[in-house]
C-alpha positions in Angstrom: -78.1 -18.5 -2.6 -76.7 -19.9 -6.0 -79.4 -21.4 -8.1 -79.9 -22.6 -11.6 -83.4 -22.2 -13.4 -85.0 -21.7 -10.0 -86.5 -19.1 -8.3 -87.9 -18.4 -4.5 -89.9 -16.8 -2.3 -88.6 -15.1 0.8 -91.0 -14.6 3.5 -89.8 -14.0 7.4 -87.5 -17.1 8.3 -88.3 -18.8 5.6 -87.3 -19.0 2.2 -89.5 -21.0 -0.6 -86.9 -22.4 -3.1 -88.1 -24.2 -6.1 -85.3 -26.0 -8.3 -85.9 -28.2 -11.6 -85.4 -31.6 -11.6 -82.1 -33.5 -12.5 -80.1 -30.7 -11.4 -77.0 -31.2 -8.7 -78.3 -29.3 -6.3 -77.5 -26.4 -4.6 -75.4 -24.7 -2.4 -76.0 -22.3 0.6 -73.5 -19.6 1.8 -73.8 -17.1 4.4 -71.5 -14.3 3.9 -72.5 -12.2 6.9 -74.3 -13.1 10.5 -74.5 -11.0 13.6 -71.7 -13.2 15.9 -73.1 -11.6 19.2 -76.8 -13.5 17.8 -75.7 -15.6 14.6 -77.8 -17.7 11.9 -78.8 -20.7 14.0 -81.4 -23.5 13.5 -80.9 -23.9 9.9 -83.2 -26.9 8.2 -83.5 -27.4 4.4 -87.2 -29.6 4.2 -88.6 -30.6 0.9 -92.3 -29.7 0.8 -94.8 -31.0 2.9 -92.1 -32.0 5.9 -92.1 -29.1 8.0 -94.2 -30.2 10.6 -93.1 -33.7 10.3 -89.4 -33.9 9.4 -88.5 -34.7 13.3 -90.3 -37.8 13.6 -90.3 -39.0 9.9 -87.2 -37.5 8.4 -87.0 -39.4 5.2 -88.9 -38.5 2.0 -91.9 -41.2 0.4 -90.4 -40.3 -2.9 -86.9 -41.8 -1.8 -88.2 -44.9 0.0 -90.6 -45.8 -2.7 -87.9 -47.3 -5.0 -86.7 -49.4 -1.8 -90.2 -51.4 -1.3 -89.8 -54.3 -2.5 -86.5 -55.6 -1.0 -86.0 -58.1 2.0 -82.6 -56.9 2.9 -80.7 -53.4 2.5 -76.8 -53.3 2.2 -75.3 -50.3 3.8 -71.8 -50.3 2.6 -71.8 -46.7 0.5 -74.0 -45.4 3.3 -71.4 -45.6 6.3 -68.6 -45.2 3.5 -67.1 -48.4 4.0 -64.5 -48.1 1.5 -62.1 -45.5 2.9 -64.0 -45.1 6.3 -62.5 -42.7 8.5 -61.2 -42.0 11.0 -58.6 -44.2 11.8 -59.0 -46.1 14.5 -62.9 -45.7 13.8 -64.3 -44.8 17.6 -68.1 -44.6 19.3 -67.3 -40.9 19.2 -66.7 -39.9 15.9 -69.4 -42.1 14.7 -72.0 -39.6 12.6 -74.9 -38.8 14.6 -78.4 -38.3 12.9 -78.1 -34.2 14.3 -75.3 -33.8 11.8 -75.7 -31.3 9.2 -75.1 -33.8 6.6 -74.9 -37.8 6.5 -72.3 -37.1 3.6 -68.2 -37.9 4.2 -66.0 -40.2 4.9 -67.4 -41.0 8.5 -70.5 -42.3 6.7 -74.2 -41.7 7.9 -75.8 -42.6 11.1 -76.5 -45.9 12.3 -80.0 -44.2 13.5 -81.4 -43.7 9.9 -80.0 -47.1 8.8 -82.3 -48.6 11.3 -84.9 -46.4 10.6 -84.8 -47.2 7.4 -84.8 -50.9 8.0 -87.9 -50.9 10.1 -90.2 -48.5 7.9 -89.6 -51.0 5.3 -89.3 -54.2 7.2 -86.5 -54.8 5.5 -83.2 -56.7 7.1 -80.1 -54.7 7.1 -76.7 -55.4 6.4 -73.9 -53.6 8.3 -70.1 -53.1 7.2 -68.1 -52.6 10.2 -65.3 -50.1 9.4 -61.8 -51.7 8.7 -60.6 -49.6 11.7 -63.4 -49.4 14.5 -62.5 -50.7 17.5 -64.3 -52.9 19.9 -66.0 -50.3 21.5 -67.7 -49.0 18.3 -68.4 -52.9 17.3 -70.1 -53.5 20.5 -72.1 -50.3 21.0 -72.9 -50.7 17.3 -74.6 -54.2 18.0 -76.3 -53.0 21.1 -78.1 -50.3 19.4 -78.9 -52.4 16.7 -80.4 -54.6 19.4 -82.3 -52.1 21.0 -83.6 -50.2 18.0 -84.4 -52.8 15.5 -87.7 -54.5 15.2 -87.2 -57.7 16.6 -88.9 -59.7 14.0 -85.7 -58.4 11.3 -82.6 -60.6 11.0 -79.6 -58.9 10.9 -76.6 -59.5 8.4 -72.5 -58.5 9.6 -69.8 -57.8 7.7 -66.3 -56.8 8.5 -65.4 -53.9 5.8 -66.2 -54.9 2.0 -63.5 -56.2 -0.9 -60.4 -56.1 1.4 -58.6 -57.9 -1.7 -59.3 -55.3 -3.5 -56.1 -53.1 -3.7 -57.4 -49.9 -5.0 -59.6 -49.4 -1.0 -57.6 -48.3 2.2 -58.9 -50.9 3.9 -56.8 -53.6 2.0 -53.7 -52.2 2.9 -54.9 -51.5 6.6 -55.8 -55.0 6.6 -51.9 -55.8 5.6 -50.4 -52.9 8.0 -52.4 -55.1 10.5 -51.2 -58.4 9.3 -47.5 -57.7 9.7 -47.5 -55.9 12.4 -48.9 -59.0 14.1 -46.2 -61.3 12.1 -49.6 -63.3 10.2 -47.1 -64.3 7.5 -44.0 -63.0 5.7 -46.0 -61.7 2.5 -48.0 -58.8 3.2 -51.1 -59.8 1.4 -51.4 -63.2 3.1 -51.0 -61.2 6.1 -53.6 -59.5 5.0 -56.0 -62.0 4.6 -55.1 -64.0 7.9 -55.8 -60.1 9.5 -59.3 -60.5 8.2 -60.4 -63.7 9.1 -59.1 -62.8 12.8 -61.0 -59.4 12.8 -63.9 -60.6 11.3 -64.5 -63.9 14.3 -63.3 -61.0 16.3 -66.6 -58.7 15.3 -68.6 -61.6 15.1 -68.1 -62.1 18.6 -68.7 -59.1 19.9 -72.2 -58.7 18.2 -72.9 -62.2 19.4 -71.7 -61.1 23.1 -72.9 -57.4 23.1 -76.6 -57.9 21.9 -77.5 -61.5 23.2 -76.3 -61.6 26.5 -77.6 -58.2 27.7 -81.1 -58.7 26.4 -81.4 -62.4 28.0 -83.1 -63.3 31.0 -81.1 -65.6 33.6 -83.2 -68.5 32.3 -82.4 -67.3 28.7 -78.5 -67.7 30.0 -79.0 -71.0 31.6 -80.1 -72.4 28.7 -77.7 -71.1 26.5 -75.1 -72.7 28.9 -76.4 -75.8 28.9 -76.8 -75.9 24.8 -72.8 -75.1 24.3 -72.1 -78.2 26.9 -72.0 -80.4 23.2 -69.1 -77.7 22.2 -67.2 -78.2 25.6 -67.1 -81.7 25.6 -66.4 -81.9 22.5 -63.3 -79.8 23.1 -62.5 -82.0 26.2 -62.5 -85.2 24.1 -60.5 -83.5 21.2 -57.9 -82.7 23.6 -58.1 -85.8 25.3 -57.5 -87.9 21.8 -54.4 -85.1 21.2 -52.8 -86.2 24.6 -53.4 -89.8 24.0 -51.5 -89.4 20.9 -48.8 -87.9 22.3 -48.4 -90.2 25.3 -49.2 -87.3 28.2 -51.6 -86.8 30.3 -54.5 -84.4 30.3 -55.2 -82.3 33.4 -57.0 -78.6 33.6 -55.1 -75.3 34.6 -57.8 -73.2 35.3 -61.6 -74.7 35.3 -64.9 -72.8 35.2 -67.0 -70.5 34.3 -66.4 -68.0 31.6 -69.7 -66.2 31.5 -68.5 -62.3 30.8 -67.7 -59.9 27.7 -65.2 -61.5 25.3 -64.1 -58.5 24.3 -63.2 -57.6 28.4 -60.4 -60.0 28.1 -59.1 -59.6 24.2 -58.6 -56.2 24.2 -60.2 -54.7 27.8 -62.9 -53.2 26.6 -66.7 -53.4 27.9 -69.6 -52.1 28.4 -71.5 -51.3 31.8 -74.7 -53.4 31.5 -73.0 -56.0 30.0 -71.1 -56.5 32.6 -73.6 -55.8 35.2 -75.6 -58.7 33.8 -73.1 -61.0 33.8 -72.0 -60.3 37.3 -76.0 -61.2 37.8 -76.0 -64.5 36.7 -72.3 -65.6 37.9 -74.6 -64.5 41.4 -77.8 -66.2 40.4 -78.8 -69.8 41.4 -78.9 -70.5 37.8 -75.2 -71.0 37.5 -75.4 -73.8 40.1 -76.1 -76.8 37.5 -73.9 -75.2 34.7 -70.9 -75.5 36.8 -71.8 -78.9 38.2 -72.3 -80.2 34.5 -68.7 -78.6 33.2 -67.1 -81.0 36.4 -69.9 -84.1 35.4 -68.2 -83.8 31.7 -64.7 -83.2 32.6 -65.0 -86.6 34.8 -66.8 -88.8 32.5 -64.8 -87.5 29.1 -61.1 -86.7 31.0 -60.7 -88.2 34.7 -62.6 -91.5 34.2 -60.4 -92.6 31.0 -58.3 -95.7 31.7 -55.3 -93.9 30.0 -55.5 -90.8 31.8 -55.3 -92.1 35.3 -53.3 -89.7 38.1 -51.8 -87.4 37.7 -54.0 -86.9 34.6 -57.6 -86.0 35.4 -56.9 -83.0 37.5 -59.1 -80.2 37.6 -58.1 -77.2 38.7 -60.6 -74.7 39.8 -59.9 -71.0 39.2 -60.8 -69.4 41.7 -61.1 -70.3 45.3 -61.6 -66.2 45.8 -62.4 -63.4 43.4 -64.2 -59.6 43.1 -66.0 -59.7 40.0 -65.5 -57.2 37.5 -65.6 -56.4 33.6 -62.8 -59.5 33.4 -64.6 -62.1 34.5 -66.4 -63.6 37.9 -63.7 -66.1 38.4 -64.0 -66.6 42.2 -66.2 -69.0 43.6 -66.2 -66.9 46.4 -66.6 -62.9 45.7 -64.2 -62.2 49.1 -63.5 -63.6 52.3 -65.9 -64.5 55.0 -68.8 -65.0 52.1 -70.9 -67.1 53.5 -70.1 -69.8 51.1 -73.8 -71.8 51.6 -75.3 -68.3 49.7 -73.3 -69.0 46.8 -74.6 -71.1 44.1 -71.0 -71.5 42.8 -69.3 -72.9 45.7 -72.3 -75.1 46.5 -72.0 -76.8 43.2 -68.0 -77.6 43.2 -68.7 -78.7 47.1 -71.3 -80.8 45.8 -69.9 -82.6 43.3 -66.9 -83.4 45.5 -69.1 -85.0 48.3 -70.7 -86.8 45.8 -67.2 -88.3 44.1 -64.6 -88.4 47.2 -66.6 -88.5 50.1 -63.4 -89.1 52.4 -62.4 -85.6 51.7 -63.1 -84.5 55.5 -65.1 -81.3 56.3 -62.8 -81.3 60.0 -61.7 -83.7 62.2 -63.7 -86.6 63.7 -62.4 -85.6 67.5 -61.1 -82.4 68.7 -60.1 -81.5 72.0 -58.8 -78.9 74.7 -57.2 -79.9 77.7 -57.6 -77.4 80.6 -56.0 -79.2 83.9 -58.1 -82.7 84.6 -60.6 -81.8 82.1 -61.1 -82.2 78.7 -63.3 -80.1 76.3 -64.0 -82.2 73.2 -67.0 -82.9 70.0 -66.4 -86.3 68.8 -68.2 -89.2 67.0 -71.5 -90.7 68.8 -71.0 -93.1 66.2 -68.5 -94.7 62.9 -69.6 -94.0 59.9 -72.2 -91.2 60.2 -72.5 -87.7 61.2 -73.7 -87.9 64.6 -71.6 -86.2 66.7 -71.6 -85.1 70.5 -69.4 -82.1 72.4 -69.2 -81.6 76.1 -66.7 -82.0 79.4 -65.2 -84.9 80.5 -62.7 -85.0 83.9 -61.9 -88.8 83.5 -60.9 -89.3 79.9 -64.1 -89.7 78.8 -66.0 -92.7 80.5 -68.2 -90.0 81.7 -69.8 -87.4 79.4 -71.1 -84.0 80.4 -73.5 -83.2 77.0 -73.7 -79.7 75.9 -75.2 -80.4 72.4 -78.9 -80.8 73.7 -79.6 -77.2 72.2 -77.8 -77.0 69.2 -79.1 -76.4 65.9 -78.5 -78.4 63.0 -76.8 -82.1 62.1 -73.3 -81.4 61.1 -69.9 -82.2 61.7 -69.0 -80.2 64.9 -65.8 -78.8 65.5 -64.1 -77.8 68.5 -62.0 -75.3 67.8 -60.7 -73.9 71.5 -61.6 -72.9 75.0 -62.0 -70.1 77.1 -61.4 -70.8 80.8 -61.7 -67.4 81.9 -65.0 -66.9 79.9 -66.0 -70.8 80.0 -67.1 -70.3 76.1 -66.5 -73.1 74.0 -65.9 -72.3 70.6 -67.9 -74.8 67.9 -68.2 -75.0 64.0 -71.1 -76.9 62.9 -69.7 -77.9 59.2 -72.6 -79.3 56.6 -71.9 -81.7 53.7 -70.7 -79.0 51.7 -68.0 -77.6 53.9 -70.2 -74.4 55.3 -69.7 -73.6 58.9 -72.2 -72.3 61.1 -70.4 -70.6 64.2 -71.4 -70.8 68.1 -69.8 -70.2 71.4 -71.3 -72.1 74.2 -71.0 -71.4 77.7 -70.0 -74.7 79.6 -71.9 -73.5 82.9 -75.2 -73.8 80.6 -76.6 -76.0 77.8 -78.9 -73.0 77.2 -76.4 -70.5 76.3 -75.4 -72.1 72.7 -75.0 -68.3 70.7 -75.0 -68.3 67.3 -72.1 -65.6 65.7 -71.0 -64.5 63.1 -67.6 -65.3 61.2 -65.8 -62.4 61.7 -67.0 -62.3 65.7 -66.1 -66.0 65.7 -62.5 -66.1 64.4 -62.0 -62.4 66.6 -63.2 -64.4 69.4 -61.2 -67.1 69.3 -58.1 -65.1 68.5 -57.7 -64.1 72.3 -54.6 -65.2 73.9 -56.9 -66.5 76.7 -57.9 -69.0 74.3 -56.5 -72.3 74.5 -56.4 -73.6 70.8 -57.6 -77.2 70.3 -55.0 -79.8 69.6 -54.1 -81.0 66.2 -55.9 -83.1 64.0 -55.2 -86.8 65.0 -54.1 -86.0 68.2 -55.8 -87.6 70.8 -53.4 -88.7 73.7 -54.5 -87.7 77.1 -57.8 -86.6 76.1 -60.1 -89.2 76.1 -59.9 -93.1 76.5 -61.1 -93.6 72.2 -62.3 -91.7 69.5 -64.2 -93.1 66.9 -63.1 -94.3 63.3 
């Protein structure tokens, strides 16, 4: 122990130091520990904070002079000008168990907070020139977690990147050029930081709102970016119109996931889980619906935008979700498609807006010998629709539909003659299938089953398939229109 002016008191693992003010310190050596049971647990308290240092580590003295302020900058205190390491990860942030919050890797992100909420005071945070998405995100989601909720919070992305004599300056133009931003390293530079710093912005924006908001809390913050959506549609539309094309969509949908998933793959667990959650949740229903409502009334309805301009173009028919987005309306298939709030809301906007779009064919048939097996219309224009056995091309009508559930469109899709099952798809108005076979030797044996058992079904080579769509020759005497 090196001291100046001082002078302690050394009692059994513990030694009283007392030091003058004004002085720089001092320093603490050991020269010699037992390396079988070595000097461990080492704490240097000021007095009065040994039995409180754990759960209020910071000394009234060194708070008092911060009182009276509304926000605290951090930048000296994570070492923002010539943060290290480079690139800046989660791992090697500096954890409050650190034997000291001095260095180049700046001090913990715990005490900054703590800090902040002794004093109700709202920080400000300088993300390192070099972290990488990972420390951004898992920055903000502390933050989130730890903060009192009644402080705002202020972002920054480094500090003074103009100015030359700080190593983030010249990783800002390292950056730049190796990207090709502009010819001239210091314009580079600068176009590097404006990109990192929406970048950043982003991720806090993604990392600490949409884990912490309920699927309501989602829903409406859907439906308040439909202004920024359509007003991109109709900026696009005017920038087509100018240029004499036509305006159709690649790949529609939603994008509700972790920006950062897609820009540079990296996320983050609950993040992801919750917006896996809500791309499953029936809340997601009228948010896609709207996106198609907009696209129609700002893109497909304009007089000089008519086909081929106006297409939308779903992605995806089928998709597993994961940290990259829940693309598919369908999550695999043999989904049952009326369970997902997705697919319900693209079917339903296309009943609504073509309604000839058929969900199968108004007759189908199976000829077996003299007898036909067939569902067809009851009646033009409406749903109402009949299957059964006929041996004289239809003038008379053996009814098997007495027992079966539901109104919709049925399908025949083949026969059986060794079984006498009858294989029927009852479609709704937004193309889900319900699946029977029926047994032709009893109205009463109409068995629901399900897809896979269907199609496996109806994949035996006993099976006669039905005939094609249209095809109605030798089957019955007329089929409806």
């Amino acid at each position: 122990m090196r001291y100046k002016q001082s002078f302690f008191f050394h009692f059994l693992g513990r030694i009283i130091v007392n030091l003058k003010h004004g002085h720089n310190g001092f320093m603490l050596k050991i020269l010699k520990t037992n390396s079988h049971n070595p000097l461990h647990n080492i704490r240097i308290l000021l007095p009065g904070y040994e039995e409180r240092y754990k759960f209020f580590p910071f000394n009234e003295i060194f708070l008092e002079p911060l009182r009276r302020y509304s926000e605290i900058r951090f930048m000296d205190f994570l070492h923002t000008n010539g943060h290290t390491p480079e690139p800046t990860a989660w791992a090697s942030r500096r954890l409050s168990s650190y034997h000291t919050q001095e260095g180049t890797n700046g001090g913990s992100i715990e005490y900054m907070i703590d800090i902040c909420n002794i004093l109700g005071a709202n920080p400000w945070f300088n993300m390192p020139h070099a972290a990488d998405d990972n420390y951004v995100t898992n920055f903000a989601e502390m933050v989130k977690k730890k903060l009192r909720p009644d402080l705002k919070v202020y972002v920054e992305y480094s500090n003074e990147v103009w100015n030359g004599i700080f190593r983030q300056t010249h990783y800002t133009q390292e950056e730049g050029m190796k990207r090709h931003l502009d010819t001239h390293s210091w314009k580079a530079g600068m176009k590097y930081y404006n990109i990192r710093s929406a970048e950043i912005a982003n991720l806090w924006k993604s990392a600490a709102l949409l884990l912490n908001l309920t699927m309501d809390g989602i829903a409406s913050y859907c439906e308040n970016d439909t202004n920024r959506i359509e007003s991109g549609y109709g900026h696009y539309m005017e920038v087509a119109k100018n240029h004499s094309v036509k305006l159709l969509m690649y790949e529609g949908g939603p994008a509700i996931m972790e920006n950062s998933a897609i820009a540079h793959g990296v996320s983050h667990d609950l993040v992801t889980q919750k917006a896996i959650q809500f791309n499953r949740d029936s809340h997601i229903e009228p948010v896609v619906y709207n996106v198609l409502e907009s696209w129609r009334r700002i893109v497909a309805n304009d007089i000089n935008n008519n086909s081929p301009g106006g297409l939308f173009n779903y992605f995806s028919s089928t998709g597993t979700p994961s940290k990259y987005g829940s693309w598919g309306m369908l999550e695999y298939t043999g989904q049952d498609p009326a369970t997902v709030p997705k697919y319900r809301a693209v079917q339903n906007y296309i009943t609504k807006y073509f309604p000839k779009n058929q969900f199968g064919p108004r007759c189908s048939f199976v000829t077996k010998d003299s007898m036909t097996y067939g569902c067809i219309h009851k009646q033009s224009g409406t749903r109402n629709f009949t299957c059964g056995v006929t041996g004289d091309h239809g003038r008379t009508w053996s009814d098997l539909t007495g027992h079966i559930p539901g109104t919709g469109m049925l399908v025949l899709d083949g026969y059986n003659p060794l079984t006498h099952l009858m294989f029927i798809r009852s479609v709704d108005n937004i193309a889900a299938n319900t699946y029977f076979t029926v047994d032709t030797r009893s109205q009463s044996k109409w068995q629901s089953q399900t897809n896979w058992d269907y199609y496996s079904l109806l994949a035996s080579r006993d099976v006669i398939r039905r005939k094609p769509d249209g095809v109605y020759s030798g089957s019955v005497t007329s089929c409806f229109q």
